[in-house]
C-alpha positions as CSV (number, residue, x, y, z in Angstrom):
1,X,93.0,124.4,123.2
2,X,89.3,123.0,123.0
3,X,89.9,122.8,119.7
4,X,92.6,120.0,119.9
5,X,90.6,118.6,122.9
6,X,87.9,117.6,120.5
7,X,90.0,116.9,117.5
8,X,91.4,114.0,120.3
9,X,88.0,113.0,120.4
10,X,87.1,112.5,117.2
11,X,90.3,110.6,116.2
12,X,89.9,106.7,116.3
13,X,92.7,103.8,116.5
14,X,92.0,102.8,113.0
15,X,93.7,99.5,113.7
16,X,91.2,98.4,116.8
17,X,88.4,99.6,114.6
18,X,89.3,97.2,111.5
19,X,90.3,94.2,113.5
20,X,88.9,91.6,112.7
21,X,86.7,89.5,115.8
22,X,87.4,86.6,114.1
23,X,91.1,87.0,115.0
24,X,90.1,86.9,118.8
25,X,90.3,83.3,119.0
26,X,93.1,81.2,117.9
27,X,93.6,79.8,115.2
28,X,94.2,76.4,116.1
29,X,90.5,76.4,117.2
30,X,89.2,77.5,114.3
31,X,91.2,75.3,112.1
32,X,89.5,72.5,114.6
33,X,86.4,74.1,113.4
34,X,87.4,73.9,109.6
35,X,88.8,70.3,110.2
36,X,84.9,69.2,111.7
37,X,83.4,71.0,108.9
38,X,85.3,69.3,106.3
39,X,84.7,65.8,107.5
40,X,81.4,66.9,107.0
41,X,81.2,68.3,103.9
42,X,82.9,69.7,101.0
43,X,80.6,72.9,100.2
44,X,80.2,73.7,103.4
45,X,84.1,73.9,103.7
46,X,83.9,76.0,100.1
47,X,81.2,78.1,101.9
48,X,83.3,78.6,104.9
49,X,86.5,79.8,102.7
50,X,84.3,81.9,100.7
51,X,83.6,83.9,103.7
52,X,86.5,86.1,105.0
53,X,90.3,86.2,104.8
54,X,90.5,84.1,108.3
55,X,88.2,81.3,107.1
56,X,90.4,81.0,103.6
57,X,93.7,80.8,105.8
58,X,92.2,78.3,107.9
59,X,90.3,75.9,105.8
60,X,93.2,75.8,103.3
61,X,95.7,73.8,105.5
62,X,96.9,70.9,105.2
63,X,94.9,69.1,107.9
64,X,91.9,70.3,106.5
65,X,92.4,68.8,103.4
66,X,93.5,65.3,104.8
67,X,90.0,65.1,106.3
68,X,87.9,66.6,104.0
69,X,85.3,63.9,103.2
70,X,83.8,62.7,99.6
71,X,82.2,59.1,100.6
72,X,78.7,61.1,100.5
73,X,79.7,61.7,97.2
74,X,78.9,58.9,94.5
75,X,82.6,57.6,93.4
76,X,81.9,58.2,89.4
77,X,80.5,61.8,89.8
78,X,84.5,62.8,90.1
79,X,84.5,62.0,86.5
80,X,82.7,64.7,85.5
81,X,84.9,67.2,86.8
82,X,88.8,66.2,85.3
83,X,89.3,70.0,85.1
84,X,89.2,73.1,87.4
85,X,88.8,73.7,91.0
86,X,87.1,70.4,91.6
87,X,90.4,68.6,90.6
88,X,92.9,70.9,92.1
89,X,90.9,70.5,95.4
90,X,90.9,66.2,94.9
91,X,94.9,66.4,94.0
92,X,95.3,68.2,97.2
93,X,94.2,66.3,99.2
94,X,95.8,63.4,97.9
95,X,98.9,65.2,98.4
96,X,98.1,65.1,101.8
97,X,97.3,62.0,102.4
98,X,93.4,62.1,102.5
99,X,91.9,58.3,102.1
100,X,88.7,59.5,100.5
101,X,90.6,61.1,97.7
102,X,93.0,58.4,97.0
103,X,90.5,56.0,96.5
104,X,88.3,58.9,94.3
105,X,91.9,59.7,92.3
106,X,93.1,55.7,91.7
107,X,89.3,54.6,90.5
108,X,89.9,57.4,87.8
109,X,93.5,56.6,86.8
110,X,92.0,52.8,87.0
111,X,88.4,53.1,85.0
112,X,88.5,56.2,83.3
113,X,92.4,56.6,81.9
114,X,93.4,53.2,82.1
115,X,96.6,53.5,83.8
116,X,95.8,50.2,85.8
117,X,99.7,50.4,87.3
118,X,98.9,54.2,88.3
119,X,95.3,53.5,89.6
120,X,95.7,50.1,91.4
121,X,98.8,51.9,93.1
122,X,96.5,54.2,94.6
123,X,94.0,51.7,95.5
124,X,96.5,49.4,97.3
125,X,97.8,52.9,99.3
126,X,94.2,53.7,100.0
127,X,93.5,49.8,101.2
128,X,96.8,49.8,103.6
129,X,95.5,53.1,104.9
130,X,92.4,51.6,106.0
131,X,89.7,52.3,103.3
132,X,88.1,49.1,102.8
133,X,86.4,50.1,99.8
134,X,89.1,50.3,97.8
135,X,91.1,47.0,99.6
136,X,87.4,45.8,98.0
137,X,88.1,47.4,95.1
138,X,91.4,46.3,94.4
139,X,90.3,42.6,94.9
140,X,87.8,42.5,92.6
141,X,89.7,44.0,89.8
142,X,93.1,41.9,90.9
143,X,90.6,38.8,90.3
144,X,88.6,40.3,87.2
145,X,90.5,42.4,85.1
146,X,94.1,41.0,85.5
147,X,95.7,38.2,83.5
148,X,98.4,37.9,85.6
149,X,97.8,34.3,88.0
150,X,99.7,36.2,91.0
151,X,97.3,38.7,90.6
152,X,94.2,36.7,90.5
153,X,95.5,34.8,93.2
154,X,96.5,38.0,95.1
155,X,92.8,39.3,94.8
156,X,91.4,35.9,95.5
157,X,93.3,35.6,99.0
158,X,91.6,39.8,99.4
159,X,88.3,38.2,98.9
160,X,88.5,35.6,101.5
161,X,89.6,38.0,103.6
162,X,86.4,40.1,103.3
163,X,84.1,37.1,103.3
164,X,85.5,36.3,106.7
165,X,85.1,39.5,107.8
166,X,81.5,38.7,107.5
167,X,81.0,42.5,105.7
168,X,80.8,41.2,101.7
169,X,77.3,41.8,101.6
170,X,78.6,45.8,102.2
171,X,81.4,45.4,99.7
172,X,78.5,43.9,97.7
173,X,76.7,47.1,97.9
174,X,79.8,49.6,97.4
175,X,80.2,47.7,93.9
176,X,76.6,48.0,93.1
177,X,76.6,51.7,93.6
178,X,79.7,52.1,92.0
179,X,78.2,50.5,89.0
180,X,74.6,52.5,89.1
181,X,76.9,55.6,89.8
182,X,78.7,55.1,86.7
183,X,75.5,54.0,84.6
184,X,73.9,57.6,85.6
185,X,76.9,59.6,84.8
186,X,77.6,57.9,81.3
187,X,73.9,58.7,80.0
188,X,74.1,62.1,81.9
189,X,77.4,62.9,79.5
190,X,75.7,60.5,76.5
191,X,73.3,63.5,76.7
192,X,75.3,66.5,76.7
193,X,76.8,65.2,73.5
């Protein structure tokens, strides 16, 4: 019988031994966590799914992705990556409604593929969604790159909007860095060729 006694001891709940801590806390708090982290940034969301089966689950929901953040990252550099996980991430969260990404996705349709239809679409969506930049956007490509007199119009009537607003001189400086930004990444892929 001491035998058994001490095989008793030695035998250990597998399950309570593997459990994960992580799984202690729910996880609506740690996809409030995930949510902070990716209104923060975008590698350190990629950092925090790269770490363990909980932080995947988490971090890949949907309201993760709706406000993941890009506007630290300069508009044109999305051009670089039309392939691969960089893409798949941007298309999700377009899917789910994320502003920064449909403003990132409808400059690329816009400048890059030329579908103007496809890409101002996404701009207008972005605009009524409350991105200024791309309501900016749209105007001055409505007033600049558009035959169309509705559409020149449409954009002029945009502008006075943001002139009122007394915030051009911002707008002013979104469409400066969009230009440098794009400057930058055509001699950067000038050079790869």
């Amino acid at each position: 019988m001491a035998g058994s006694s001490q095989k008793d001891r030695n035998k250990v709940d597998v399950s309570v031994q593997h459990e994960c801590p992580l799984n202690l806390l729910p996880r609506e708090i740690w996809s409030s966590i995930a949510t902070m982290i990716a209104s923060n940034s975008i590698e350190d969301l990629f950092n925090m799914k790269a770490t363990c089966k909980v932080f995947l689950g988490v971090a890949s929901s949907d309201p993760v992705y709706k406000h993941a953040t890009m506007s630290y990252k300069p508009l044109a550099r999305f051009l670089l990556h039309l392939d691969g996980p960089e893409r798949r991430f941007l298309d999700r969260c377009v899917e789910v409604g994320n502003v920064d990404a449909i403003l990132r996705h409808g400059f690329t349709e816009y400048l890059w593929f030329g579908r103007r239809d496809k890409g101002m679409e996404l701009l207008a969506r972005a605009s009524t969604e409350g991105c200024v930049e791309a309501g900016y956007l749209c105007s001055m490509l409505l007033m600049f790159d558009h035959k169309d007199e509705e559409d020149v119009q449409r954009g002029v009537q945009m502008m006075e909007v943001y002139c009122i607003s007394g915030q051009l001189e911002s707008y002013t400086n979104f469409l400066r860095g969009i230009c440098k930004d794009t400057t930058v990444l055509l001699k950067e892929m000038f050079a790869r060729i």
